[in-house]
C-alpha positions, 0 to 999 in steps of 0.5 A: 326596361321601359317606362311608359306614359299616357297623355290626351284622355278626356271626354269628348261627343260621339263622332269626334276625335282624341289623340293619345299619345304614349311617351318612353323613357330610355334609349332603346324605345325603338327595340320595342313594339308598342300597343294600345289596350283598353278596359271598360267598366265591369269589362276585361282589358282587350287588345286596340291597336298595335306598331312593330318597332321602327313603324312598318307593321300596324295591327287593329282590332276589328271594333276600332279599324278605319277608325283609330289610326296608331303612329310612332315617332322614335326620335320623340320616344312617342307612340300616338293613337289617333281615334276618329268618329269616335262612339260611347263604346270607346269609353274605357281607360287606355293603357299603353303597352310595350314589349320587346320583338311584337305585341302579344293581343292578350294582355296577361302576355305583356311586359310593360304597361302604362298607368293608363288614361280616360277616355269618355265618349258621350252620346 
């Protein structure tokens, strides 16, 4: 099992920048693909961002590529999400997720989720 928590939410103008970060418990954090989702107000939890488990794969969706930017570091059990130019329709709560060989872009597939972190983008 793994245990996941987020940190660096807030409320930031349109056009800047947050970084998240996604921090596991356990040894065996790098047998784990990890992801970001995201659920808006009155919206479903969509898929944002994915990394294969020793960092070779990176998956986006389309509303956040060449914007966000996902990185893992396995010695510090972390996965980041750096999120540029940001727009107010990146404001949701942000959970990371975590499952074993891949990351499913359906969240009813995941094993492993965060308890979630705010992002605010204000026009």
């Amino acid at each position: 099992q793994v245990q996941l928590v987020e940190s660096g939410g807030g409320l930031v103008q349109a056009g800047g920048s947050l970084r998240l970060s996604c921090t596991a418990s356990g040894r065996t954090f790098s047998s784990y693909a990890v992801g970001w989702f995201r659920q808006a107000p009155g919206k479903e939890r969509e898929f944002v961002a994915a990394i294969t488990r020793i960092g070779g794969g990176t998956y986006y969706a389309d509303s956040v590529r060449g914007r966000f930017a996902i990185s893992r570091d396995n010695a510090k059990t972390t996965v980041y999400l750096q999120m540029n130019s940001l727009k107010p329709e990146d404001t949701a709560v942000y959970y990371c997720a975590a499952d074993l060989v891949r990351i499913a872009t359906t969240p009813d597939k995941i094993n492993y989720w965060g308890q979630g972190t705010q992002v605010t983008v204000s026009s």
